[in-house]
C-alpha positions as CSV (number, residue, x, y, z in Angstrom):
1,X,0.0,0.0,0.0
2,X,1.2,3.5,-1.0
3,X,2.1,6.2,1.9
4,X,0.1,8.5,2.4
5,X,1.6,12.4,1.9
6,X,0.2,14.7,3.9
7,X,0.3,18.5,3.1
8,X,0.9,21.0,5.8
9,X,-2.1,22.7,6.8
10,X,-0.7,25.8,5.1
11,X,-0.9,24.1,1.8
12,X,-4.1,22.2,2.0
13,X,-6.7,24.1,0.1
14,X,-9.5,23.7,3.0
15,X,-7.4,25.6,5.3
16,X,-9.8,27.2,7.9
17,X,-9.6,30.4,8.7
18,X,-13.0,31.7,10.1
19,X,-13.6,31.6,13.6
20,X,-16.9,31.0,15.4
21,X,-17.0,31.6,19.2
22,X,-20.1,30.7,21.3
23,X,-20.5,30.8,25.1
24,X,-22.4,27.7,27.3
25,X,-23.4,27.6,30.4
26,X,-22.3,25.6,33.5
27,X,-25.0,22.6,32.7
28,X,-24.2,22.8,29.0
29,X,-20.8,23.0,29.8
30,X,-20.7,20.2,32.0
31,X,-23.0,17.7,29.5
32,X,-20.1,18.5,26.3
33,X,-17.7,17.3,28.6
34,X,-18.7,14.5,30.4
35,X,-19.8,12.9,26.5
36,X,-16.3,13.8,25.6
37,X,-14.9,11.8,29.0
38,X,-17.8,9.1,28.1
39,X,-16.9,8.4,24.5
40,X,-13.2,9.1,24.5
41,X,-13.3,12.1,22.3
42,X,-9.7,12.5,21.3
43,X,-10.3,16.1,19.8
44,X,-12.9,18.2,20.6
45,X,-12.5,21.2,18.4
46,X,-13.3,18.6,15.4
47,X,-16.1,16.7,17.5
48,X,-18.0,20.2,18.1
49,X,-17.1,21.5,14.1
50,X,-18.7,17.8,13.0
51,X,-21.7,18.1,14.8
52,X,-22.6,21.2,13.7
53,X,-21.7,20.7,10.4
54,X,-23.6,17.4,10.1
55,X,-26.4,19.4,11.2
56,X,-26.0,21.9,9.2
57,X,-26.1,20.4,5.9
58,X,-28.5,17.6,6.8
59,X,-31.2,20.4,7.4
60,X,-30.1,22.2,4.4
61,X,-30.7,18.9,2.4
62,X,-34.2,18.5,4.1
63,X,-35.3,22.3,3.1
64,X,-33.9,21.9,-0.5
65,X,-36.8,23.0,-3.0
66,X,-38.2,19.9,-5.0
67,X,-39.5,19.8,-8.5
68,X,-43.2,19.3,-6.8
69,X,-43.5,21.4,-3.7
70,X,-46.5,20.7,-2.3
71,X,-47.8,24.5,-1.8
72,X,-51.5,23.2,-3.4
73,X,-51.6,20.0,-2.0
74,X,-53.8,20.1,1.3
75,X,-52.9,16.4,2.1
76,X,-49.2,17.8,3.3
């Protein structure tokens, strides 16, 4: 099996560079990290970033317009 090259993150062409910064409180605080304890989450910045990005797109996908909405249908 061929290695694997891996491009510094300087070169990759999904380099992030936007932050997002939210606040929780105590209890929410104290849930996100006893799942991370629980399950062993090795990296949290990229657990949070999935989650939210899974999410994300999955309601995006959900809300896409269809061919037939169903605007005149009273059944729906």
């Amino acid at each position: 099996m061929a290695k694997r090259i891996i491009l510094p993150a300087s070169k990759r062409n999904s380099l992030r560079t936007n932050r997002q910064i939210f606040t929780l409180n105590d209890e929410e605080n104290k849930a996100l990290n006893r799942y991370i304890a629980k399950y062993k989450v090795k990296n949290k910045s990229k657990f949070i970033r999935e989650t939210i990005m899974t999410t994300v797109i999955r309601k995006l996908e959900e809300d896409h317009p269809t061919l037939f909405d169903n605007q005149g249908n009273p059944n729906k």
